[in-house]
C-alpha positions as CSV (number, residue, x, y, z in Angstrom):
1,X,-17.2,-31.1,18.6
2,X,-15.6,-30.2,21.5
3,X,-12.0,-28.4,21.7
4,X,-9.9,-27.5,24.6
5,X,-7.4,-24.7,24.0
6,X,-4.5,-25.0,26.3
7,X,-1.5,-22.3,27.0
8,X,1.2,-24.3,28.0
9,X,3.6,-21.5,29.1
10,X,4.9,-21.5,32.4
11,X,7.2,-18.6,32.5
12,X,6.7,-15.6,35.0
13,X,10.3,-13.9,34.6
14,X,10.6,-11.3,33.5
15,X,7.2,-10.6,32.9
16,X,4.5,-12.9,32.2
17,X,3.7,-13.2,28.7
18,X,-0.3,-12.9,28.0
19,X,-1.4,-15.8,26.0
20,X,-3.0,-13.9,23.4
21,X,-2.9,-16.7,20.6
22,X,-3.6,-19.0,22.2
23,X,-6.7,-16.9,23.1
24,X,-7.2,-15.9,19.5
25,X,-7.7,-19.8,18.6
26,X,-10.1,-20.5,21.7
27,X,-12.3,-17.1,20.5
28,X,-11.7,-18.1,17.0
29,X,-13.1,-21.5,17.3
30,X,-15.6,-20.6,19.1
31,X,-17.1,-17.9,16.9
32,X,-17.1,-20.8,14.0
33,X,-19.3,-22.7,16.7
34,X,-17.6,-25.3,18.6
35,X,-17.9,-26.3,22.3
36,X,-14.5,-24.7,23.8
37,X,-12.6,-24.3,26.4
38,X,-9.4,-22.6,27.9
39,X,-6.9,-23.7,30.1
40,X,-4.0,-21.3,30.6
41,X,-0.8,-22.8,33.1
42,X,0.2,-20.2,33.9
43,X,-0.4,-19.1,38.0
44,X,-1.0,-22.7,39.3
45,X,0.6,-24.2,41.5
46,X,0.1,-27.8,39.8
47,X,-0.5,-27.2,36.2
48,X,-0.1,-30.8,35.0
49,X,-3.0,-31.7,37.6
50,X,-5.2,-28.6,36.4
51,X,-5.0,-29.9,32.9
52,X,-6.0,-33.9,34.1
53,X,-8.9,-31.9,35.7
54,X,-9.7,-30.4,32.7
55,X,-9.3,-33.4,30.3
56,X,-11.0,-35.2,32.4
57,X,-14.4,-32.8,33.0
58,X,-14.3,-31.6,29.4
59,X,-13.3,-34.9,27.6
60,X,-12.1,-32.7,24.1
61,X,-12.1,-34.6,21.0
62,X,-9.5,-31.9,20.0
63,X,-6.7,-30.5,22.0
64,X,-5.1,-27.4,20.6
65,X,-1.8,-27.2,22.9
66,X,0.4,-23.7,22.3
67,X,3.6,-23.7,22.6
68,X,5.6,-20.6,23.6
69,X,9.1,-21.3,24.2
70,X,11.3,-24.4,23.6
71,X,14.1,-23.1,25.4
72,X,15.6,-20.3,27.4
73,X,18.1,-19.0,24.2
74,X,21.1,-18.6,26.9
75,X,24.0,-20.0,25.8
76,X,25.4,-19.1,29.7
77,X,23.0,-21.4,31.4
78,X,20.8,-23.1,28.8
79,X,17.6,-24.6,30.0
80,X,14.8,-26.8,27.9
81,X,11.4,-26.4,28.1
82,X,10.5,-29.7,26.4
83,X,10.6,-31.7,29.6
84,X,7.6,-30.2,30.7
85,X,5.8,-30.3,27.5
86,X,6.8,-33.7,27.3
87,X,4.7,-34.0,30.7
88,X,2.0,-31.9,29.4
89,X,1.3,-34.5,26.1
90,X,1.8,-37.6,28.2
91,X,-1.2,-35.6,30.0
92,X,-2.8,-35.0,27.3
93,X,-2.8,-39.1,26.3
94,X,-3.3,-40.7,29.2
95,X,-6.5,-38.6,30.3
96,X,-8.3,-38.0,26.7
97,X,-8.2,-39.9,23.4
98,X,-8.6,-36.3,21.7
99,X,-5.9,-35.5,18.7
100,X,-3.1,-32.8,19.5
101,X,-2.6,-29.7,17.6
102,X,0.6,-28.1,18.6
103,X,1.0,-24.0,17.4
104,X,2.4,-21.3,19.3
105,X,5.5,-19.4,18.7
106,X,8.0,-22.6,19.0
107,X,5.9,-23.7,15.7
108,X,7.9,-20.8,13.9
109,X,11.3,-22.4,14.4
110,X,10.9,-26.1,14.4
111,X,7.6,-27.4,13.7
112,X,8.0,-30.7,11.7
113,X,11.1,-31.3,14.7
114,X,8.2,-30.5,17.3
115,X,5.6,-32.6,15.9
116,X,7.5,-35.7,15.7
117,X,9.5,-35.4,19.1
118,X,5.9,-35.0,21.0
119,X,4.2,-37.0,19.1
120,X,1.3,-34.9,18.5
121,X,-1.0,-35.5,15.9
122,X,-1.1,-32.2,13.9
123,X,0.8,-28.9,13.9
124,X,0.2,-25.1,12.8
125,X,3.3,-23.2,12.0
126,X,2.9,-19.5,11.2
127,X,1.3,-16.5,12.1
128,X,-2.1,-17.0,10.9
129,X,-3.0,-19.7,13.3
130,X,-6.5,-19.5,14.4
131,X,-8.2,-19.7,11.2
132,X,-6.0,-22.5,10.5
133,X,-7.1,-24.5,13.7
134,X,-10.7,-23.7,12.6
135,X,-10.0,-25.5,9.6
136,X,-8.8,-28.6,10.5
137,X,-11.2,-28.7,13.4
138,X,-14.0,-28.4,10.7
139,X,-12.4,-31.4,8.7
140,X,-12.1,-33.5,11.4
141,X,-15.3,-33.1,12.5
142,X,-17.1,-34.0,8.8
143,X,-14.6,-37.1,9.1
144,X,-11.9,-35.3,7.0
145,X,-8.8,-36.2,9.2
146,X,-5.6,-35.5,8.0
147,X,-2.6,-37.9,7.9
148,X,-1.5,-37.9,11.4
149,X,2.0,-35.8,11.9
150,X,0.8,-33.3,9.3
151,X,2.2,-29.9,9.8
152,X,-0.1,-27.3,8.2
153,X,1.1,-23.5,7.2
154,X,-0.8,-20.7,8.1
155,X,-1.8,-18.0,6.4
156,X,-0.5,-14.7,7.8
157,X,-3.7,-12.9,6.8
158,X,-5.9,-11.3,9.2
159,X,-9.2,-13.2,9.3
160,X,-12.6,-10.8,9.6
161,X,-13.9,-13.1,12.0
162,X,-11.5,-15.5,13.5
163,X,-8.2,-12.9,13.7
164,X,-10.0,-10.8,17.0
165,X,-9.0,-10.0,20.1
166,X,-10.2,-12.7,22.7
167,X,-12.3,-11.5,26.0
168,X,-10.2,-10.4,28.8
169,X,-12.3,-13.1,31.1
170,X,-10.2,-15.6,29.8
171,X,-7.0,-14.7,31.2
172,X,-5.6,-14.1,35.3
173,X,-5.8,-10.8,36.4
174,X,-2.0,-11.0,37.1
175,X,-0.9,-10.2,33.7
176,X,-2.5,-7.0,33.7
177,X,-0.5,-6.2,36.9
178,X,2.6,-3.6,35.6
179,X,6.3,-4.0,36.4
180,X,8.2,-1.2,37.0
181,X,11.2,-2.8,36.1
182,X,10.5,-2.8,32.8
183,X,10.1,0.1,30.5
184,X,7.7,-1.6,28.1
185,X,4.1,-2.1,28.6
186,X,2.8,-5.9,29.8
187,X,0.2,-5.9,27.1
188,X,1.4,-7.0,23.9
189,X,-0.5,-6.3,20.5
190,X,0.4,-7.9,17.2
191,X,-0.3,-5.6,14.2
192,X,1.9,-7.1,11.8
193,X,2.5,-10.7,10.6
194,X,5.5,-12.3,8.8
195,X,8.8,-10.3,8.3
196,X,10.1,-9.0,5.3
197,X,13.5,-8.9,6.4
198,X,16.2,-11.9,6.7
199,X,18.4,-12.2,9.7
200,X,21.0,-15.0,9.5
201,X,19.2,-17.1,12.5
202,X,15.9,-16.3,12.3
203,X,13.4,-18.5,10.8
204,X,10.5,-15.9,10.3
205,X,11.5,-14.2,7.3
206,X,11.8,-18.0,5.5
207,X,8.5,-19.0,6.5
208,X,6.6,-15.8,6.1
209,X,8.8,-13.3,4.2
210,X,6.1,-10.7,3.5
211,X,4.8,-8.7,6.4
212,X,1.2,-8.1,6.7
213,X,-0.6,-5.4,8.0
214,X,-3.8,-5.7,10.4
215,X,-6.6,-4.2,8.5
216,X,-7.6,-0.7,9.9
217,X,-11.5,-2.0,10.6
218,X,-9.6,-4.7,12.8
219,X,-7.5,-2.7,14.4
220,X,-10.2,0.1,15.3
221,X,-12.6,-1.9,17.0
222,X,-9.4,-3.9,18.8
223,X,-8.6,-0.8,20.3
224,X,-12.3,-0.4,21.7
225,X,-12.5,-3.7,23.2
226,X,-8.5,-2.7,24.6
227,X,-9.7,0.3,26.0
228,X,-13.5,-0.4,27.1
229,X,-13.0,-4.3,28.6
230,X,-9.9,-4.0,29.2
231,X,-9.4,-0.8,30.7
232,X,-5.6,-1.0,29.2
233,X,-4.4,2.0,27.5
234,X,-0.6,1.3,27.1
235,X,0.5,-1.6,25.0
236,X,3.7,-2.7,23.3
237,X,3.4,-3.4,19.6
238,X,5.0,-7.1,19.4
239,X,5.9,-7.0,16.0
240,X,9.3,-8.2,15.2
241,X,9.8,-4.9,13.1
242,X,7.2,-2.1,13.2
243,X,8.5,0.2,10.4
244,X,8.6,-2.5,7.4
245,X,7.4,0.1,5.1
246,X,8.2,3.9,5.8
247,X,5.0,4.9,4.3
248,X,2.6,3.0,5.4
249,X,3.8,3.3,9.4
250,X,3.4,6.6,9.1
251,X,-0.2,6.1,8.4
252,X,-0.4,3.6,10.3
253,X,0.6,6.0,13.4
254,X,-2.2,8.2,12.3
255,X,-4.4,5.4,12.4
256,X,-3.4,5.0,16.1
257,X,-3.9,8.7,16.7
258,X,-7.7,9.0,15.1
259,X,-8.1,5.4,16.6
260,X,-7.3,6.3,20.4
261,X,-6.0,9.8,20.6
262,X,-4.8,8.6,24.5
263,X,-2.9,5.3,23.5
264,X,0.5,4.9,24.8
265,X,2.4,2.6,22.8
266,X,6.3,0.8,22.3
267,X,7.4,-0.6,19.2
268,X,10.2,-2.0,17.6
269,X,12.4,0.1,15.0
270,X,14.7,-0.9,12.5
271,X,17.2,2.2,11.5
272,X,17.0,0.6,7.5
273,X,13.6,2.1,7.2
274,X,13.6,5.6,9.2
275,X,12.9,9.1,7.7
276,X,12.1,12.5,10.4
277,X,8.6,11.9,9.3
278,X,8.2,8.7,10.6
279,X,10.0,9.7,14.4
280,X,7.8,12.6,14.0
281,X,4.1,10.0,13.3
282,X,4.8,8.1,16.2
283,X,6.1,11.0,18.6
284,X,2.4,12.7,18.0
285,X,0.4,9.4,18.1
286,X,1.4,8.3,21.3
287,X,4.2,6.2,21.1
288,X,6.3,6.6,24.0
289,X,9.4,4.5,24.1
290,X,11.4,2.4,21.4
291,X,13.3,-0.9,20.9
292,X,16.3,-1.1,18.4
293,X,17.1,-4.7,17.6
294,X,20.3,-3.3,16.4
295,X,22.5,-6.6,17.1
296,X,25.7,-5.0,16.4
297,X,27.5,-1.9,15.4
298,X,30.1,-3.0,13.1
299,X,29.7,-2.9,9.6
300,X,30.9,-5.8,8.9
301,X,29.0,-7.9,11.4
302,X,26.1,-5.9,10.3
303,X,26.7,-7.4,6.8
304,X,27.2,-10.8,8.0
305,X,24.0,-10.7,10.3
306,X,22.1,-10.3,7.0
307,X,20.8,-6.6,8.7
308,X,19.8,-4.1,5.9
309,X,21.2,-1.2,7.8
310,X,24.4,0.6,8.5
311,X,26.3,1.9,11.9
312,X,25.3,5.5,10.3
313,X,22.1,4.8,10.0
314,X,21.5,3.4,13.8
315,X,23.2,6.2,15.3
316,X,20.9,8.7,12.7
317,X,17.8,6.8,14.4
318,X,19.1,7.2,18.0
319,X,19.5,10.9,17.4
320,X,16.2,11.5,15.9
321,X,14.7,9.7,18.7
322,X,16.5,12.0,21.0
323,X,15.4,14.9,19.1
324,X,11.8,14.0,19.5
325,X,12.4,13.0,23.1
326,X,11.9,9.5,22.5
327,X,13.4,7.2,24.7
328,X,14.5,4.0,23.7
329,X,17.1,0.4,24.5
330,X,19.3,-1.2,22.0
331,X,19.5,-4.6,21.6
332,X,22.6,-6.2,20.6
333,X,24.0,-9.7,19.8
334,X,27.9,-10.8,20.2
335,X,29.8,-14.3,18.5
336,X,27.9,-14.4,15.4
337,X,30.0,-15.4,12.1
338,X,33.3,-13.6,12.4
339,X,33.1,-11.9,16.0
340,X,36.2,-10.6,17.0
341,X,38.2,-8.0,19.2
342,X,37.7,-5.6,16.9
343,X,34.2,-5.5,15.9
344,X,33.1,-6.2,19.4
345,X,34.9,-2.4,19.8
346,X,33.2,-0.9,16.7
347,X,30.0,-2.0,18.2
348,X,30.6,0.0,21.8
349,X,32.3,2.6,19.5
350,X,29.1,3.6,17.8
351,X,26.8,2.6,20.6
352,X,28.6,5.2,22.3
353,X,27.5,8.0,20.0
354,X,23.7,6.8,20.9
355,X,21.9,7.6,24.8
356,X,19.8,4.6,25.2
357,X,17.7,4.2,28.1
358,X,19.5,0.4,28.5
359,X,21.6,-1.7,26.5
360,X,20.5,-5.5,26.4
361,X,23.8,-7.7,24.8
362,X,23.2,-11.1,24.4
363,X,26.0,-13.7,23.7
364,X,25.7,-16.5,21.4
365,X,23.2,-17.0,19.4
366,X,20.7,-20.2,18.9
367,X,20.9,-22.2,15.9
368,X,17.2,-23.3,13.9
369,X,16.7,-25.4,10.8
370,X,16.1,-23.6,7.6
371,X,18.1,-20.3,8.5
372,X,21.2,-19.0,7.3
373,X,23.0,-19.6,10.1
374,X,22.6,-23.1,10.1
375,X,24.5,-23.4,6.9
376,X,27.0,-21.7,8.5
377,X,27.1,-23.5,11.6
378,X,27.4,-26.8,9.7
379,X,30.1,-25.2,7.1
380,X,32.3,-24.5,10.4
381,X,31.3,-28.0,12.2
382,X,29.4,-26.6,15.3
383,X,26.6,-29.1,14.1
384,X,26.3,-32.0,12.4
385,X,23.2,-32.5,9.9
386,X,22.5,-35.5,11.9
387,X,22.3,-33.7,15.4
388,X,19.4,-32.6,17.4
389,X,18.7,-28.9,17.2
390,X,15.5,-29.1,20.1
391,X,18.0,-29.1,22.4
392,X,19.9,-26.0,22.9
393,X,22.6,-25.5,20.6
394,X,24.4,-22.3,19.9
395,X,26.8,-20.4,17.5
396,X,29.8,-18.4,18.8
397,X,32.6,-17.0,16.5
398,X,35.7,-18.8,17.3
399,X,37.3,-15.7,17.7
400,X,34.9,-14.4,20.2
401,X,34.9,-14.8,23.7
402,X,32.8,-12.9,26.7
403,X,36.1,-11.7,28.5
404,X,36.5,-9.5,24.8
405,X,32.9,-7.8,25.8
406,X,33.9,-7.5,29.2
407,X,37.3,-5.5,28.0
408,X,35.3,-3.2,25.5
409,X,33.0,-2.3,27.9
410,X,36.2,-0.3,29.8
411,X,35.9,2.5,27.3
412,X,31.6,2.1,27.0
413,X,30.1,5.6,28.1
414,X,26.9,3.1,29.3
415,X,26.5,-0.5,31.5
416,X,25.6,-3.1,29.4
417,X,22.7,-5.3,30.9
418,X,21.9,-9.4,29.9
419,X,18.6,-10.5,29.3
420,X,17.6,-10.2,33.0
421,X,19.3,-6.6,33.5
422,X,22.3,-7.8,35.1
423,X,25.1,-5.3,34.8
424,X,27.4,-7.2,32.1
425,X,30.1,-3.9,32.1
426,X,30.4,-0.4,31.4
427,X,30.4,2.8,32.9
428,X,28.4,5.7,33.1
């Protein structure tokens, strides 16, 4: 049978995100012996008339389509990216008969919503993916087909075969191709699935509330092909929280050290799970900056965020990062439930005890099915149960506005940046 794996992410700012699952799934089903293909979107200049070309040449009797982003997450100046994918599956049906798979990250937040809306046939939600594509693409070829507008759930374990690193071949040179704007490095590397901890709007820790570890075998000879094909020896760990377990980070740093004594890594931290040790694994195994996805530094927001950490601890992890000469940014989110003058200040209060690299503030946050937030959102009648959530809808405290950031910032010791580094406020 033949399958056409297609990356249907567009986005270049700010930095072009390497389709690596939707690589995983093309190497995946490949290794379990199908006729593939990739097409990735990305870096043409007419990507709806690169995939007719494809279709057409090709002629799939599977399309696997991933899905990135559904929209921008701005509440400022909200933009959909459904349009286009809407264009990309009336693609998909007007030049091939094939069934649709839809995965990809958007599958995490609304998959049955996704499924339905672009009437594709199938869906994957969940880390996990590949193996899971492999699967139905087995059934359908015995003549096993599911019912159409099934949405299957992944399993977040790391499969032997399938769960590998795809061949750098398959992607454009130009996402290999650094910005010095941004502290992080372009290559992304998932080492963890699922997330074991439960913030009020996301969706992950409800569909996968365990994390799970890549084995070390995996991991080892990841970092080969990394290093030997593709010559890349500075990645960022995309995992949502690196440190879910103090314990087993720390070996898990030591793993990276023994592994590829030269890596340069970035991760993300949360300050609930943080002892000296820890700072002190990843200082010696090359990690070489840090991301805090602190959100806020009140207490009580802290609380009502669902974070598992106080404004103690974060500044304690800011410090030991200093210590260890360990840069890092903090990531912080304003308007969720019960936002107000004061716990805007508490934040910049205790953010001001930190020295971050960069501050990253976002305002108002998006609203998915089957979070916490959601309830919330529908207690205090900013939805309706009947209302769309694919298009961008957003949750801001009614006691919350941006001119309250804006008048906190007078007294921040540091200039406060939105999601495309523009100066928000703040001083140095």
């Amino acid at each position: 049978m033949r399958v056409l794996v297609v990356s249907a992410n567009t986005l270049l700012k700010p930095l072009p995100a390497l389709p690596v699952g939707a690589g995983m799934v093309y190497s995946a089903l490949t290794a379990a012996g199908f006729e593939t293909c990739f097409v990735d979107l990305a870096f043409v200049e007419e990507p709806l008339e690169v995939l007719r070309e494809a279709l057409e040449a090709f002629r799939p009797e599977l399309i696997c389509l991933s899905v990135r982003n559904i929209d921008n997450q701005v509440i400022q100046q909200p933009e959909s990216y459904l349009p286009f994918i809407r264009e990309v599956m009336e693609v998909c049906r007007t030049s091939s008969s094939a069934r649709v798979l839809l995965g990809g990250a958007a599958m995490l937040v609304m998959p049955e919503e996704l499924v339905q809306a672009l009437g594709a046939d199938y869906g994957i939600k969940g880390s996990g993916g590949e193996a899971e594509a492999v699967r139905l693409a087995c059934e359908l070829e015995q003549g096993l087909a599911p019912e159409s507008g099934t949405v299957r759930i992944a399993d977040p374990a790391y499969h032997p075969v399938y769960s590998r690193i795809p061949p750098k071949s398959l992607f454009a040179p130009q996402y290999f191709i650094p910005n010095p704007r941004i502290k992080k490095a372009s290559m992304g590397y998932q080492a963890s699935r699922g997330c074991s901890r439960h913030c009020i709007y996301c969706s992950e820790g409800y569909n996968q509330p365990v994390a799970c570890r890549i084995p070390a075998e995996q991991f080892c000879e990841d970092m080969r092909i990394l290093e030997t094909e593709y010559q890349v020896h500075n990645i960022t760990f995309v995992d949502g929280v690196f440190n879910h377990d103090v314990e087993e980070t720390v070996e898990f740093c030591r793993l990276i050290g023994r592994t590829s004594p030269t890596l340069e890594w970035s991760c993300a931290l949360t300050p609930a799970q943080i002892t000296e040790e820890l700072i002190r694994a990843l200082k010696e195994n090359g990690c070489r900056f840090v991301d805090i996805g602190a959100d806020s530094g009140s207490r009580q927001m802290l609380r009502r965020m669902g974070k598992q950490f106080t404004p103690e601890q974060l500044v304690t992890l800011g410090r030991l990062l200093e210590q260890y000469h360990l840069p890092y940014s903090v990531s912080l989110l304003f308007g969720g439930p019960g936002e107000c003058e004061v716990t805007v200040q508490e934040t910049v209060e205790t953010v001001n005890q930190m020295n971050p690299v960069y501050i990253l503030a976002s305002q108002g946050i998006r609203v998915y099915p089957h979070t916490s937030l959601y309830h919330v959102a529908l207690k205090e009648q900013v939805i309706r149960p009947e209302d769309d959530l694919l298009a961008p809808v957003f949750y801001q405290s009614k006691d919350y506005s941006a001119d309250l950031l804006v008048k906190a910032l007078e007294r921040s010791r540091h200039i406060y940046k939105d999601m495309l580094m523009n100066s928000i406020g703040g001083r140095t």
